[in-house]
N, C-alpha and C positions, 0 to 999 in steps of 0.2 A: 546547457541546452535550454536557453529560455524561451526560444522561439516556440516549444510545441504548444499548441491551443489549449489544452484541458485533458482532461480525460472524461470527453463527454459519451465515448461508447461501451462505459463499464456497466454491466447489470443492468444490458437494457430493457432486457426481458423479465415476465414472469409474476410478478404478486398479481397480476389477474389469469394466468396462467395456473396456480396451484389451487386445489381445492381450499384450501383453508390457510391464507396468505399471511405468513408471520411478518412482520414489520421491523425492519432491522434498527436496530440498538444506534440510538444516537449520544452522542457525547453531550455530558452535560454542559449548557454554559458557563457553566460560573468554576469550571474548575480550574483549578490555581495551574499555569505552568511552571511547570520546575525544570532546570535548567541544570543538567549535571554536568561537570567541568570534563571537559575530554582529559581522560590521565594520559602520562607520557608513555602513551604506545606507539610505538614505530608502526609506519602503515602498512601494510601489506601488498605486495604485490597483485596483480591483475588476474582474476581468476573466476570463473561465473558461477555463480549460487547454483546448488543442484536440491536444496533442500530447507525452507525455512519451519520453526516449532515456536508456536508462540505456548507456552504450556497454559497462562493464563487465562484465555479463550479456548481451547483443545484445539490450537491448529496445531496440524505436522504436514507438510505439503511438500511436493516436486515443484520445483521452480524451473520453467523452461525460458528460451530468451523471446522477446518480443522486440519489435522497433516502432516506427510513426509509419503513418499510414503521405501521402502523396499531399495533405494538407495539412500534416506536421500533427495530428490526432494522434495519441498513446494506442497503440492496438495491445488488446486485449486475450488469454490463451481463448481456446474455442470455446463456445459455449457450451456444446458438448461434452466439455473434460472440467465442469464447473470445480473438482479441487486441487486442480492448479492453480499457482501462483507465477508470477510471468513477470520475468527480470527485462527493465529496458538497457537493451546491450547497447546502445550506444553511448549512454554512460558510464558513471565510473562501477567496479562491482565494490560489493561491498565490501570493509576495511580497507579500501584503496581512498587517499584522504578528496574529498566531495562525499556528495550527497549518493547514494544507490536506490534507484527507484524500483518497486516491487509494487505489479499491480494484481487483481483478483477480483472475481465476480462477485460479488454483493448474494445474489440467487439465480438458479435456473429455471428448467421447468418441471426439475424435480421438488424445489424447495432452495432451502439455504446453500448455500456454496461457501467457498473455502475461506470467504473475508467477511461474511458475515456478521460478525460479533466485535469487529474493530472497534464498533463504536463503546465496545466495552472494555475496552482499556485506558488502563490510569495511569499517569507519569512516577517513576519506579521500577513497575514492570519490564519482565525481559525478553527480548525477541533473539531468537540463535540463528544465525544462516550458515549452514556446513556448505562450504566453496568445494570446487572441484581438484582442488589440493589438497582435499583433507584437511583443510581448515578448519575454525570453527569460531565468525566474529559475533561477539554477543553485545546485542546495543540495547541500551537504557531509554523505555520512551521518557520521552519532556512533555510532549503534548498531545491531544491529540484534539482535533477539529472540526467541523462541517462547515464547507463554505455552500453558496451557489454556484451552479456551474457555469455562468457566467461572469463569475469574479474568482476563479479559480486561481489561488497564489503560486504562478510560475515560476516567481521568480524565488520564493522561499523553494519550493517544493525541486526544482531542478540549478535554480544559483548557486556559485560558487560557497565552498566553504574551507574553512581552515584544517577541520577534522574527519575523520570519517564517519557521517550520516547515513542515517537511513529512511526513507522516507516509503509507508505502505500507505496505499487508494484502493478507494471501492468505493460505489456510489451510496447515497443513504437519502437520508431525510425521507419527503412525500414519494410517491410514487403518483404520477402523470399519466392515467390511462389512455387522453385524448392523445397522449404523444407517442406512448411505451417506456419511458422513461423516469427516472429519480431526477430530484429537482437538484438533489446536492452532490457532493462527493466529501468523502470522508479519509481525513489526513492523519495519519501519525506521524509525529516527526520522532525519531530516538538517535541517541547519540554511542556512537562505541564506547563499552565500558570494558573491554574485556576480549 
């Protein structure tokens, strides 16, 4: 699915909305990517994420499914239900061999939200998504990013792959009052270990 534009409607609300506006964690540049080898796991069948736990960060989240909006834009779960996290169902789910994209507010207008802290994850770390089978695929991040959201990498972020990926978004960097908006979006890529 390389056609979808960005995910420029994540977290578009809100650091001038809360009284005392915390600045979400951006990834360092200069950190090394590490690239861990997919082991020989058979893929797993088609099943939609009901729950992802990044322990690292204190996420544990409901994952509902999300699609593109009429101009191919990632929609987002509501701003309202700021700690979900929001499976794009038209691709693959997760352990099914491609990329699984999982997107998540950045903040609302309570404060932080449920992706907040992405920028504070290291290559190593583990993300677990229990699927609606009772599954449980656990991936290794490699990397993680901030691009601008006018140079948003589609083609990593949704292109084909050999193994099963995962790929989590939230917006980061500045915060653009004239606009409402973050200027970046922030990437993890991790790879099924498990």
């Amino acid at each position: 699915m390389v056609a979808l534009l960005g995910v420029t409607g994540l977290g578009l609300i809100t650091v001038g909305l809360t009284a005392d506006p915390a600045r979400p964690p951006r990834p360092p540049a200069d950190a090394p990517r590490r690239t861990h080898p997919a082991p020989d796991l058979a893929p797993l069948s088609r099943a939609a994420p009901v729950r992802v736990q990044i322990t690292a960060i204190g996420v544990r989240a409901e994952v509902v499914p999300v699609g593109a909006d009429a101009a191919g834009v990632l929609e987002v779960p509501p701003l309202d239900k700021p700690t979900l996290a929001g499976w794009y169902r038209h691709g693959v789910s997760p352990g099914e061999t491609g990329n699984a994209v999982l997107v998540g507010h950045v903040d609302s207008p309570a404060g932080p939200a449920v992706f907040f802290d992405l920028g504070r994850l290291r290559p190593g770390e583990q993300i677990q998504v229990t699927r609606a089978d009772a599954q449980v695929a656990t991936f290794t991040v490699d990397d993680v990013q901030a691009y601008p959201k006018d140079r948003f990498p589609s083609t990593l972020v949704y292109g084909p792959a050999d193994a099963a990926g995962l790929r989590l978004i939230t917006c980061g960097g500045r915060f653009d009052a004239s606009t409402g908006n973050y200027v970046d979006n922030v990437v993890v890529f991790a790879t099924r270990t498990a």
